[in-house]
C-alpha positions as CSV (number, residue, x, y, z in Angstrom):
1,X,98.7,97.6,86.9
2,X,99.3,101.4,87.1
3,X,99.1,100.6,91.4
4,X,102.5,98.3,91.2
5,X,104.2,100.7,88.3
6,X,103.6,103.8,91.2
7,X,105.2,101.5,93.9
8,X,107.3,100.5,91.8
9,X,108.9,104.0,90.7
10,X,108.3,104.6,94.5
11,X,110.5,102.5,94.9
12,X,113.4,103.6,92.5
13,X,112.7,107.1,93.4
14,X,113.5,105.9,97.1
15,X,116.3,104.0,96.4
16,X,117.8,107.0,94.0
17,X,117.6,109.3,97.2
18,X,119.3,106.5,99.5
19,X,122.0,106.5,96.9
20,X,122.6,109.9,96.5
21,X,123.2,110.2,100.4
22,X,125.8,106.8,100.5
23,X,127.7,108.6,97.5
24,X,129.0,110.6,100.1
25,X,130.1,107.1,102.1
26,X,131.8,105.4,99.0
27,X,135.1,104.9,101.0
28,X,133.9,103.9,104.6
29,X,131.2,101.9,103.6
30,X,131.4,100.4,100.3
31,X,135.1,100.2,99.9
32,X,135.0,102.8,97.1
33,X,132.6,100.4,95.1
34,X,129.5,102.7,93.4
35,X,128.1,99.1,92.4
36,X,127.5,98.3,95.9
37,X,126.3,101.2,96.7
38,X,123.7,100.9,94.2
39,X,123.2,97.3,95.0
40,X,122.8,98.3,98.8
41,X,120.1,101.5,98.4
42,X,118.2,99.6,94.9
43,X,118.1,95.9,95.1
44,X,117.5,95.2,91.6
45,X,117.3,91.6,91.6
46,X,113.5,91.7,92.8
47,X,112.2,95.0,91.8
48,X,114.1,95.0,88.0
49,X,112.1,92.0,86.8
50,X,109.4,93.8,88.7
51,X,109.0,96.9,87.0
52,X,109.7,95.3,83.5
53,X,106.8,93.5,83.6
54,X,104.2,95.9,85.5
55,X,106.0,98.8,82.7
56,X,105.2,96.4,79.7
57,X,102.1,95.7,81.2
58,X,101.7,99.4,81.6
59,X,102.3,100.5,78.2
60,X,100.2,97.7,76.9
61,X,97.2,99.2,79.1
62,X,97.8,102.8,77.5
63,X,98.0,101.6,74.6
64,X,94.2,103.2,73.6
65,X,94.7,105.8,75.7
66,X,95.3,108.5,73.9
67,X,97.2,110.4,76.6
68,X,101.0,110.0,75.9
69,X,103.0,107.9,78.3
70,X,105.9,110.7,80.0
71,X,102.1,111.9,81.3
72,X,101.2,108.8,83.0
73,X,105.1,108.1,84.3
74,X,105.2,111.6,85.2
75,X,102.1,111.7,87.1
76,X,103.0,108.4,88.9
77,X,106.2,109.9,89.9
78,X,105.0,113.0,91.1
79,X,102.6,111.3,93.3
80,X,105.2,108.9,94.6
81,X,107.3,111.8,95.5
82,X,104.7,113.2,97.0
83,X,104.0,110.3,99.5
84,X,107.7,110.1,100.5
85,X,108.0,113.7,101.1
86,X,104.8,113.6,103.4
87,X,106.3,110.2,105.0
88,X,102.7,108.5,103.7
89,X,104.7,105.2,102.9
């Protein structure tokens, strides 16, 4: 479970860095549209469902834990960083 919530957020964090570089390409490209922008760099129809259900699936896992959850997300999204930066993916 925490394996497809790291791809996942790889994922997002990917797309998020895609977006921030068409931000500057509103006009020429997108017509001036931020929606599809965002629906170009994050396509949310396959990875939203995705990530709800590996995230409640996530937080039911950590549930016993005992270590809070911004650790887990955080450590997930640093390592996904991580991997992009290095171009592991």
């Amino acid at each position: 479970t925490s394996h497809f919530v790291a791809l996942q957020i790889g994922v997002l964090l990917k797309g998020t860095c895609y977006l921030a570089e068409e931000i500057f390409h509103l006009q020429s490209r997108h017509h001036g549209s931020f929606w599809r922008a965002l629906g170009a760099c994050i396509p949310l129809r396959w990875h939203g469902p995705m990530l709800l259900i590996c995230g409640s699936a996530y937080v039911a896992f950590l549930d016993g834990d005992g270590q809070p959850l911004d650790f887990h997300l955080g450590l997930a999204s640093l390592c996904q960083l991580l991997i992009l930066t290095l171009g592991l993916h």
